[in-house]
C-alpha positions in Angstrom: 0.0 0.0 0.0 1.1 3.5 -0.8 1.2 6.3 1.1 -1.2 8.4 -1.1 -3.4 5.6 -1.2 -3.3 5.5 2.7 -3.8 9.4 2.4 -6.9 9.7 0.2 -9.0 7.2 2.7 -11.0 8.4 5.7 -10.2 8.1 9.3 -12.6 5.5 9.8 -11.1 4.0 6.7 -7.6 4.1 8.4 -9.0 2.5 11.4 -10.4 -0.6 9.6 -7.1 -0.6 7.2 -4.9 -1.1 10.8 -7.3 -3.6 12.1 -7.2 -5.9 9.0 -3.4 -5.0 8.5 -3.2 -6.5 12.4 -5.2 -9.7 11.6 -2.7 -10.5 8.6 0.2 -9.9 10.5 -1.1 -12.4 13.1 -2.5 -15.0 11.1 1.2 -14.4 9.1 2.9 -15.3 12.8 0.8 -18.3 12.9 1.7 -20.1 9.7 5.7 -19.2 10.7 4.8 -20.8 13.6 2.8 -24.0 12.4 5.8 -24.1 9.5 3.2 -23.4 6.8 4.5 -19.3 5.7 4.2 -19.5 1.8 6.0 -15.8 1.4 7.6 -13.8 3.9 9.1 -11.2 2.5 4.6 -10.6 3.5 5.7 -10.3 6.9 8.3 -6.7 6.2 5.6 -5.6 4.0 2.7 -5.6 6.4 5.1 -4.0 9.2 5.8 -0.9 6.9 1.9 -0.7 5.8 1.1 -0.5 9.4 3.7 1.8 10.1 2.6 4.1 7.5 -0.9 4.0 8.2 -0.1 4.9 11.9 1.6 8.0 11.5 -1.1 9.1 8.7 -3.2 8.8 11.7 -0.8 10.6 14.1 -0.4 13.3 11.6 -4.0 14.1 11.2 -4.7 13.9 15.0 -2.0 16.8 15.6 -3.1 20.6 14.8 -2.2 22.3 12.2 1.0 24.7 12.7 -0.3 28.6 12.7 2.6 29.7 10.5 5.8 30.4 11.1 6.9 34.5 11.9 10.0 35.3 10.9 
């Protein structure tokens, strides 16, 4: 996922792009475990996706800066 993909969707969007990102990355962690993982090279993929999607979310839960004087 890019991050202007993970930019043009809604908060709400966001939220449900973590939480199936999340369920991946678990069920991932289970077939490593059970010695079934088909690809992972999945598993750095879904780390960054969350990691991008997160600070999209941080980002758009700090204010915006009032300008700088000079």
């Amino acid at each position: 996922m890019k991050a202007s993909e993970i930019r043009d969707k809604s908060d709400q969007e966001l939220k449900d792009a973590l939480i199936e990102l999340r369920k991946e990355q678990f069920g991932l962690r289970m077939q490593r475990g059970s010695g079934q993982l088909g690809n992972p090279a999945r598993f750095k993929e879904i780390r960054r996706d969350v990691a991008r999607v997160n600070t999209i979310i941080t980002q758009r839960a700090q204010p915006e800066p009032a300008g700088e004087q000079s």
